[in-house]
N, C-alpha and C positions, 0 to 999 in steps of 0.2 A: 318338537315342532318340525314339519315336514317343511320340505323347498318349499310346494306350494303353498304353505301358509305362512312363510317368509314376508310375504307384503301384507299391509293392511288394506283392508275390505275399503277403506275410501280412495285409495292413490285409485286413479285412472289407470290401468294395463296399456302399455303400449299398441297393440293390436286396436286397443278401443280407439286411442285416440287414430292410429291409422285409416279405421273406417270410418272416423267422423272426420278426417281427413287434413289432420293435423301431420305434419313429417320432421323426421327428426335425421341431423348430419351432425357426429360426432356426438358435442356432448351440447352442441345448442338446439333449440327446437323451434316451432310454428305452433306457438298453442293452440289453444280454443278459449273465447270467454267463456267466465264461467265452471270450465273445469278445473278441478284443483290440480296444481302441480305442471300444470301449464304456464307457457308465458305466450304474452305478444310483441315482445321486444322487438322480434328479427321484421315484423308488419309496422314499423315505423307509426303506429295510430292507428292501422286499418284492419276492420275486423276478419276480412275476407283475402287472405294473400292467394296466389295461384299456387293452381295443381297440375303434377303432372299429365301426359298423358295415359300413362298407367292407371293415374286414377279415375279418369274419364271414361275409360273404356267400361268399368263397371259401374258407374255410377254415374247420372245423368239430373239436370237441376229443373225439375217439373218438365214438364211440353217444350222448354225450348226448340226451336229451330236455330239454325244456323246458316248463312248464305256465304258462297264462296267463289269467286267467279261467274257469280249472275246463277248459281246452283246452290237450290234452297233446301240443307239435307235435316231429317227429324230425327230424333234420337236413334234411334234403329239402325239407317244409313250411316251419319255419323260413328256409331259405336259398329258397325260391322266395318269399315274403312280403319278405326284405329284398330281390330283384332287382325287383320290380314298382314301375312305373315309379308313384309317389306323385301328379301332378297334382292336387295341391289336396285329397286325402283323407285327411282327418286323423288317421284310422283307422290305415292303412299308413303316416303319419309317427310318429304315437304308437308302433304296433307296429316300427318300424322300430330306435327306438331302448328300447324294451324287450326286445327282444326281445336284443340286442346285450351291455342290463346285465345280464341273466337268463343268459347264455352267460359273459359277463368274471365274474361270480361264481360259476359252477360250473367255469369252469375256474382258480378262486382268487384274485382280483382281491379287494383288500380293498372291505369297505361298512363305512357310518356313517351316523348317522343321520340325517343330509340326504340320502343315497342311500334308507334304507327308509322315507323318506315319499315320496320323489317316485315310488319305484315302487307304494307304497299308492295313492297318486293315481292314477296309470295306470290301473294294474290297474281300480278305480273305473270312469276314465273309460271303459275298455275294455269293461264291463258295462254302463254307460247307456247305452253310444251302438251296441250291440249289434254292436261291431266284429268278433269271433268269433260264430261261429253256434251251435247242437250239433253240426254236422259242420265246425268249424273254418274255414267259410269265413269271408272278410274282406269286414265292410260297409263302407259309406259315409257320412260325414258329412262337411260343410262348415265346423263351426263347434265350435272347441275352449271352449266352454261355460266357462270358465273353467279351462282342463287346461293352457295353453300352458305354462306355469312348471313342471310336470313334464315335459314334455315339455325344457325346457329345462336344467331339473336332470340328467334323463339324458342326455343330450348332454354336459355337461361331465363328467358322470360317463366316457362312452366315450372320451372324450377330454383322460383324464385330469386334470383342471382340478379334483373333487371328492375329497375323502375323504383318503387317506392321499398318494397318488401326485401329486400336485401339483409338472409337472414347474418346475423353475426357468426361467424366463426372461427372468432376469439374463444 
């Protein structure tokens, strides 16, 4: 028997579950219902945990829109804001990962209240430092003014680490 035919034809292939967007750190995971060999431990009961923003960038959940500073972007905007490439613009890292917990909660991803300060902060920061324009384009700034701690709250939040979905990694 070949590597490849090392697993059986029913275990779910890791890639699969990555593109149904299921993630895995170490040896615990984010499952999916329904698939075999998955679990939902680390989603505390909830069928939907957050994604990063890596997975956002390819993948978008129907028509959503999303508004951010009084700036209402469609998928397209959105997903060309998370592919640009960030070099030290705080703006595009801030948006990167708002943009990401603004998508994981409309497409059901639970929040708490350590998730809706840190995106009150954002949002904020996202108005003083005039990172959206009136026509939605994205400024530049250098210096997170004291915003980095949301920026890092949403991070954990994408990556599961906040709120309910705290995956185990025991």
């Amino acid at each position: 028997m070949s590597p490849k035919d090392s697993t059986s034809r029913s275990e779910t292939s890791r890639r699969e579950l990555l593109r149904k967007g299921a993630t895995a750190t170490g040896a615990a995971a984010i499952g999916l219902a329904g698939v075999p060999g998955t679990s939902l431990a680390g989603c505390m009961g909830h069928d939907i945990c957050p994604k990063s923003p890596g997975y956002w960038k390819h993948h978008w959940p129907g028509d959503e829109t999303i508004t951010i500073a009084g700036c209402t972007l469609d998928r397209s905007e959105a997903q060309s804001i998370l592919k640009t490439p960030k070099r030290g613009n705080k703006c595009l890292i801030m948006l990167f990962q708002l943009i990401a917990a603004k998508v994981n909660l409309a497409a059901g991803a639970p929040s708490c209240t350590e998730l809706e300060t840190a995106l009150s902060g954002a949002e904020a920061f996202i108005r003083e430092n005039n990172c959206l324009d009136g026509n939605c384009n994205v400024g530049e700034t250098r210096s997170w003014n004291g915003a980095e701690q949301y920026k890092n709250k949403l991070d954990a939040y994408n990556n599961g680490r906040l709120c309910e979905c705290n995956v185990d990694k025991s």
